[in-house]
N, C-alpha and C positions, 0 to 999 in steps of 0.2 A: 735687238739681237741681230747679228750678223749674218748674213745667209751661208759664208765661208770665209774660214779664217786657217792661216798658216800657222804653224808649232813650229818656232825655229830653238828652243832650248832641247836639248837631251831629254831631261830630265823631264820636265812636263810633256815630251813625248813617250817615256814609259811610264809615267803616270794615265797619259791616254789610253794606253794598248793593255792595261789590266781590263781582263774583265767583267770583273763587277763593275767599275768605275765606266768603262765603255757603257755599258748597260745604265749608269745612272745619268751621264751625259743624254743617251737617247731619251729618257725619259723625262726630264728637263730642258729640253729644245723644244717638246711639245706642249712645255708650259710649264710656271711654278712653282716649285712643291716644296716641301718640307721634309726632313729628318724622318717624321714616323709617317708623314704620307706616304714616302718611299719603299719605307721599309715591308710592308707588306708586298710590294710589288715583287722587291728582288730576292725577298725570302729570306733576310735580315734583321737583325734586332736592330735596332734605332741607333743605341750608342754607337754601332759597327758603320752602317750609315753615315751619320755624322763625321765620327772618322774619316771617312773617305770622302764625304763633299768640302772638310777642309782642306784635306790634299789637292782637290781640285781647286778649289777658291787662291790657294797660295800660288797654283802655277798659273793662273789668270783666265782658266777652263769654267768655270761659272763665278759667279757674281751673287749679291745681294738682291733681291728684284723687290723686299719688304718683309714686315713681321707683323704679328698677329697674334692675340690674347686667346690661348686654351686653357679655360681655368686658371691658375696659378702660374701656367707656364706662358714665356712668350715664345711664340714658333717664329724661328725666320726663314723666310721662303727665299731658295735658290731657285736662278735660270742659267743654263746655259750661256755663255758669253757668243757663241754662233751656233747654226743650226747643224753645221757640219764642219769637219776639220781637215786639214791638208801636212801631214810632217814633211819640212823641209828637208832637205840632204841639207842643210847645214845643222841638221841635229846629226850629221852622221859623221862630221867632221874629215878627219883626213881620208876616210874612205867612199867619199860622197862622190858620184861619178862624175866622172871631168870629159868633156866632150872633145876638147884638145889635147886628146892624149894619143889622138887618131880618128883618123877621119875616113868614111866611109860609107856613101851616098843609097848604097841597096843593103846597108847593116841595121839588121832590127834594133840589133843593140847599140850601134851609134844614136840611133835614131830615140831609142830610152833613155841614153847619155841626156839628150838635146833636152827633151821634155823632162827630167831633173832638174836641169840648169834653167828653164823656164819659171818651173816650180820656183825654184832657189831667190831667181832672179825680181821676179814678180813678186814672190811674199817679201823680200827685203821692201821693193818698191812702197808695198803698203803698209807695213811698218814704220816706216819714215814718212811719209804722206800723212798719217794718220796722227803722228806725233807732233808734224809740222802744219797740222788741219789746213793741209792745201789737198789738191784735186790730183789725180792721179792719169796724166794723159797716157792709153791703152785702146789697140786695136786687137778685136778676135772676129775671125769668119770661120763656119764649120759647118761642111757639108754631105751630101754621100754622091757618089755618082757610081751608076755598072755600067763596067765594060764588056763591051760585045766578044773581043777578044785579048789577046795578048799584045796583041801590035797597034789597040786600038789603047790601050793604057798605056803604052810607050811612046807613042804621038802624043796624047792628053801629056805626059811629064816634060815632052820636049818642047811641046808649043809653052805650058806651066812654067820651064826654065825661060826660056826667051821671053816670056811675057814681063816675067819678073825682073830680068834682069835687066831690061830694056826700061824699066820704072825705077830701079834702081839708076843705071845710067842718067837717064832725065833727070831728077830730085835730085841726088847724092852730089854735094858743094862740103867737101872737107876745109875748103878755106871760109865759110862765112864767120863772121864774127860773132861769138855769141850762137852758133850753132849748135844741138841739139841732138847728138850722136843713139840712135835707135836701133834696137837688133828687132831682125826677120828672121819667122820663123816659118817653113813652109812643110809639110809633113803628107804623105799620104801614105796609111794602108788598108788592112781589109778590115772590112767591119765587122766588128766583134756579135756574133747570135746569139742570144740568151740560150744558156739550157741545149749549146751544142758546139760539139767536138769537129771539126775539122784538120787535116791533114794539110800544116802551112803550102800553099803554091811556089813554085819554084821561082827564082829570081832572074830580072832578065839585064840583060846589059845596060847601065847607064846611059842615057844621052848627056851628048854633048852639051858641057855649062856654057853658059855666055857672061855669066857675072858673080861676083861673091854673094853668092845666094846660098846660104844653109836650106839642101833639101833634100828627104826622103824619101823612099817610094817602096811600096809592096802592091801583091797582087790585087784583083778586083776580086769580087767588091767591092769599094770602099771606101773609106772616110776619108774627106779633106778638109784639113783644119790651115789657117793660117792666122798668127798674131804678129804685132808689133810691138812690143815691149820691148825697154834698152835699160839697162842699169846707171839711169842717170837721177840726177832732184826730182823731186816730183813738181810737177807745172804748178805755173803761178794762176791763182785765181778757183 
């Protein structure tokens, strides 16, 4: 079983998001079951069950994992096909957010544009990867750091731009032959508290970029994530 997997069809994405069915995925990631094991759990007759773990089975959401003699009957035990799931924005088709529709380096919402298109981008990658049983070459760092103040996270983003962009300068050979085209992604905002409400922080002026570096930024506390994924083949080996 997969630790995470992407839903890029429609259709097995609102097979996901029913309730009951959500409910019988969770209970099937954590192992095996069967039609009438089930059914007690979610408060279900068996047939009703059944039912619905073939809906999932057809959209590729669980799997066969074996069968087993009950009396007269044989039971076949489903598992989960991953422990957790991810809907693409290309199950969302023409309305799937597009990050080059505008751009805007202190926009929450550009910045949930970008992390879409990462989604998007990244479960395409392992769907092909997985089909072509090659390796999937993928960079992620993700951090937290507080700032002391306002001016001291606006330094952090300036030296951040420059750092990056200064790496990208170095590396980045658009004439090599056989090169290997990659997108950066570089993201910072506040980090999300369990179980509390805050009042978003106010935005402060961008610093100056030094290179085509995709990056975002909100206030401190908070998270910094960066990957490198590009929507190319997936690597050899």
């Amino acid at each position: 079983m997969l630790d995470v997997t992407v839903i890029e069809d429609a259709e097995a994405a609102a097979v996901s998001l029913d309730p009951i069915r959500a409910r019988l995925l969770a209970e099937l990631a954590a192992g095996p079951a069967s039609a009438a094991m089930l059914a007690g759990k979610v408060g279900l007759p068996r047939q009703k069950v059944n039912y619905h773990l073939k809906t999932l089975e057809r959209h590729g959401l669980v799997e066969l994992a074996g069968e087993r003699r009950k009396g007269n009957v044989t039971e076949r035990l489903m598992r989960a096909t991953a422990a957790s799931y991810v809907i693409s924005p290309l199950a969302l088709a023409a309305v799937q957010p597009d990050p080059d529709r505008f751009r805007d380096q202190l926009s929450a919402r550009w910045l949930l544009a970008l992390g879409a298109r990462l989604v998007r981008d990244v479960g395409s990658l392992i769907t092909g990867a997985a089909k072509a049983r090659k390796r999937l070459a993928t960079f992620a760092l993700d951090g937290e750091v507080t700032f002391a103040t306002a001016a001291d996270r606006a330094a952090f983003i300036e030296e951040l731009t420059q750092g990056v962009g200064a790496l990208i300068r170095k590396y980045h050979d658009g004439n090599a032959e056989g090169g290997r085209d990659h997108r950066i992604v570089v993201a910072v905002h506040p980090t999300v508290k369990p179980e509390s409400v805050t009042e978003p922080p106010a935005e402060s002026a961008a610093p100056p970029g030094a290179a085509p570096v995709t990056a975002a930024s909100s206030a401190a506390p908070a998270s910094v994530a960066a990957t490198a994924p590009a929507p190319i083949p997936p690597a050899q080996g």
